[in-house]
C-alpha positions in Angstrom: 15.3 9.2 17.0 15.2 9.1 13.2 17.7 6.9 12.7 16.1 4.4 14.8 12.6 5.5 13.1 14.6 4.2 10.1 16.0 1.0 11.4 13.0 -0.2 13.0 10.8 0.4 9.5 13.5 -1.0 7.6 13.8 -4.1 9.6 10.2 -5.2 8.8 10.7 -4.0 5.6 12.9 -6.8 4.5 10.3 -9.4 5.2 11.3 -11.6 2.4 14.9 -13.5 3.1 14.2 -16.8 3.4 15.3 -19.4 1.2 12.3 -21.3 1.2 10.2 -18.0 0.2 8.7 -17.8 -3.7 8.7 -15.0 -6.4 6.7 -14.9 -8.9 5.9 -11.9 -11.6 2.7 -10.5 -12.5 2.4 -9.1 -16.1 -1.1 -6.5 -16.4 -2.2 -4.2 -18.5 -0.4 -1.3 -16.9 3.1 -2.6 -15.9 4.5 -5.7 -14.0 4.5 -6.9 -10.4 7.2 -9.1 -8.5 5.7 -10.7 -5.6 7.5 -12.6 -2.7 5.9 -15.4 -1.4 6.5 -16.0 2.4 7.2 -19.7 3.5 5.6 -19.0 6.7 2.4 -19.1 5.7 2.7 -22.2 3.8 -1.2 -23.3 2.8 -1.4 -19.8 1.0 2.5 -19.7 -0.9 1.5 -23.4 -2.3 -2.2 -22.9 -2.8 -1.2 -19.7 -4.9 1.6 -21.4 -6.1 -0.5 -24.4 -7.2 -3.3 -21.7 -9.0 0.3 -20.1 -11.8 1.3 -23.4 -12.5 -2.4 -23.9 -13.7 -2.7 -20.8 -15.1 -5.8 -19.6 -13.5 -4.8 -16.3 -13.2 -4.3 -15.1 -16.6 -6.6 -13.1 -18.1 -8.1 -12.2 -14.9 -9.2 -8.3 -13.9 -8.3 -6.5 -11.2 -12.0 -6.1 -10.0 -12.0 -4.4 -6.7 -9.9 -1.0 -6.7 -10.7 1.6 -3.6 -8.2 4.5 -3.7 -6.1 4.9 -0.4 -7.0 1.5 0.4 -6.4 -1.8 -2.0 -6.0 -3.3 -5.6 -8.9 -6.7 -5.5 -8.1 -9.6 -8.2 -8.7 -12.8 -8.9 -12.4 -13.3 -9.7 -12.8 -16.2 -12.0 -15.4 -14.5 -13.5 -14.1 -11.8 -14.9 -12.4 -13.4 -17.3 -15.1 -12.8 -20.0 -16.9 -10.2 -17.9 -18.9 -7.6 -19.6 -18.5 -3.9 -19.4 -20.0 -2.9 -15.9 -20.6 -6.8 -14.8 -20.7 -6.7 -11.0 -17.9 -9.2 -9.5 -16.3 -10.4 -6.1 -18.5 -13.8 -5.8 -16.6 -15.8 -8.0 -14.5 -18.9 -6.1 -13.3 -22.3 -6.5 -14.8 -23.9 -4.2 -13.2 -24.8 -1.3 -11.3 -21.9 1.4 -7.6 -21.6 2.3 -7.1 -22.2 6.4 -6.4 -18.6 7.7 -2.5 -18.4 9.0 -2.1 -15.0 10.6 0.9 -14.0 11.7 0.1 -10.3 12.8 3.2 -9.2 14.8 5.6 -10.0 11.9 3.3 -9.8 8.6 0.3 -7.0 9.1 -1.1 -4.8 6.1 1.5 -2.6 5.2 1.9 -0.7 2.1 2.8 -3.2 -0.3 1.8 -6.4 1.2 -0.4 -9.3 -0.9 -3.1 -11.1 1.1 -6.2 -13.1 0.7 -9.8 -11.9 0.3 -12.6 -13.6 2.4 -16.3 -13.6 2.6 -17.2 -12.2 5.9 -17.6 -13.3 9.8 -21.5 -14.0 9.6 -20.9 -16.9 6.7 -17.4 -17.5 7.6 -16.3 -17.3 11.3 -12.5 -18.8 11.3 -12.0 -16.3 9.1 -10.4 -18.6 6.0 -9.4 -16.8 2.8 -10.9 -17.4 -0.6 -8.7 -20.1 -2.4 -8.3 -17.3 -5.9 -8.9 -14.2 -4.8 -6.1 -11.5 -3.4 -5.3 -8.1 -2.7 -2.7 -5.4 -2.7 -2.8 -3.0 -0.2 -1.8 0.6 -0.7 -3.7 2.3 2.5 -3.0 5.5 3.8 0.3 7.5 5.5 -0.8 8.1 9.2 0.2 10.9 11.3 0.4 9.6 15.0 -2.1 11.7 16.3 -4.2 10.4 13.1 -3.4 6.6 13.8 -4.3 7.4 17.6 -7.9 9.1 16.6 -8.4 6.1 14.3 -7.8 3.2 17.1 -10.5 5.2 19.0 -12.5 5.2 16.0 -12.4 1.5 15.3 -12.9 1.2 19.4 -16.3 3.4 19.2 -17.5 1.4 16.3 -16.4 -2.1 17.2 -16.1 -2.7 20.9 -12.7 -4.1 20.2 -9.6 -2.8 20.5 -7.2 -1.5 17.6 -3.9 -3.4 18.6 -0.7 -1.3 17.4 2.8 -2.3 18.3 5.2 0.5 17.8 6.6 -1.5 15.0 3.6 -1.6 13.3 3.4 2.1 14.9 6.3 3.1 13.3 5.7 1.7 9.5 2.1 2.9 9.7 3.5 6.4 10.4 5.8 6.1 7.2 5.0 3.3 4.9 1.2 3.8 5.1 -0.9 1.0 5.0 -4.9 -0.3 6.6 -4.1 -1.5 10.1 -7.9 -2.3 10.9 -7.2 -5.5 8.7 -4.7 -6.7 11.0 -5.6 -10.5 12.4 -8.5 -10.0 10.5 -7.2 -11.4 6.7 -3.9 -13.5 6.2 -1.3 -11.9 4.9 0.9 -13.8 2.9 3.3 -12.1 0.7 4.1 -8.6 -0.9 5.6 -6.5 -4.0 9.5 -6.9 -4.1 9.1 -4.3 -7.5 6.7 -2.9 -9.4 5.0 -0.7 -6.6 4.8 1.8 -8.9 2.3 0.0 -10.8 -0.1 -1.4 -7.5 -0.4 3.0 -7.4 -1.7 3.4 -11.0 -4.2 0.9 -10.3 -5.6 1.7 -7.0 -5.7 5.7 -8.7 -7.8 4.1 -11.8 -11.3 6.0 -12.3 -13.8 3.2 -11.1 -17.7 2.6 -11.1 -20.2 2.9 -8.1 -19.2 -1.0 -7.6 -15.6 -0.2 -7.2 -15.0 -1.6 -10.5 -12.1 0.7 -13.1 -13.9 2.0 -15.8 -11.1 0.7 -18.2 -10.5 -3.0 -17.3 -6.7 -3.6 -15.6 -5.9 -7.0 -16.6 -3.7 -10.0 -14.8 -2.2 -10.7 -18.7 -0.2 -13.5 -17.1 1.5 -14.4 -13.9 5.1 -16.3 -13.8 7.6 -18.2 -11.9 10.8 -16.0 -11.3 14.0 -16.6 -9.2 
C-alpha cells in the first residue's frame, strides 16, 4: 500500500514535463525560487510571462504571508510601501480569464496560482492580472482531511470534492484543498521550496504583512 501511496503522489508530482511549459527564477531577499510555468493554462503562463519581460515584478514585496497556509506577492504598490502600509488592492487593471483544471492542478504544497478579489465583486472567478501566491498549507491526517470536508460542508452548503489523488498528496505533501476550483492554478516551485518555508514562517503584522519586508529583487527567464 506504500508503494502505491508513493506512486500515485509522485505521479502528480511531476506536473511539469511538457515542452511547451516555462521556467522562470525568482531572486528575493531570502533565497531564489524556480517556477514552472504550465502550458495548460495558457492566458496565465503568457500573461505572467508578458509581466518579467516588463519587469513589473522586481522590487515587489511579498505582502500577504499566513503560516500553514500561503506566501501573497505582487502588489504594485508595495514597491515604495512604507513600514506597516496596508496592501492587496493594488492591480493593473484588467483580470486574467480563470482556467481551472482541478483534477490535474489543485493547491498542493508547492503550487503558484493567482489571487482574485472575491465572488460578490467578481463572480467567474478571474484572477488578478499581478498578483500570485505560493501555497505551503498544511499535512492532513485522513481522519483530519475527512473532519475538514465536513467542516467546509457545515459552513458552506457545498461539498468539499477530494479524489483520492488529491486524497493521497493532501495526506503527504500538505497543501489547502478548500481552494480547489476556486483560484487557477497555474504553475509551481521546481526548487527553492526551502525558501517559500522561510517566508510563510516570517514574523508578520495584524494585516498579514512580515515585519521585515521579503522582497521579489528580480524575476528571470531560465531554461
Amino acid at each position: 500500500m506504500k508503494k502505491l501511496l508513493y506512486l500515485i503522489v509522485a505521479s502528480i508530482l511531476v506536473a511539469c514535463g511538457s515542452s511547451k511549459d516555462m521556467k522562470v527564477r525568482m531572486h528575493t531577499t531570502l533565497g531564489v525560487i524556480d517556477l514552472c510555468l504550465y502550458d495548460e493554462t495558457p492566458k496565465h503562463k503568457e500573461n505572467f510571462l508578458k509581466l518579467v519581460k516588463e519587469q513589473q515584478y522586481d522590487s515587489l514585496l511579498f505582502h500577504r504571508v499566513i503560516k500553514d497556509f500561503m506566501i501573497q506577492g505582487g502588489d504594485p504598490d508595495s514597491k515604495n510601501a512604507t513600514a506597516g502600509m496596508m496592501l492587496g488592492e493594488g492591480d493593473l487593471g484588467y483580470k486574467i480569464d480563470a482556467e481551472f483544471m482541478p483534477d490535474k492542478y489543485f493547491h498542493r504544497r508547492g503550487v503558484l496560482a493567482a489571487a482574485r478579489e472575491g465572488d460578490d465583486v467578481n463572480p467567474t472567478k478571474a484572477s488578478s492580472a499581478i498578483q500570485f501566491y505560493i501555497v505551503w498549507g498544511k499535512v492532513f491526517t485522513k481522519e483530519q482531511l475527512d473532519a475538514y470536508k465536513e467542516f467546509y460542508k457545515n459552513r458552506t452548503g457545498r461539498e468539499l470534492c477530494v479524489t483520492p489523488e488529491q486524497e493521497a498528496v493532501y495526506t503527504s505533501v500538505g497543501g489547502t484543498p478548500h481552494l480547489d476550483g476556486e483560484y487557477t492554478v497555474f504553475g509551481e516551485v521546481v526548487n527553492g521550496l526551502d525558501v517559500v518555508e522561510k517566508i510563510q514562517n516570517m514574523p508578520c503584522d495584524t494585516n498579514n504583512r512580515p515585519l521585515e519586508d521579503v522582497r521579489i529583487l528580480k524575476v528571470e527567464f531560465i531554461k
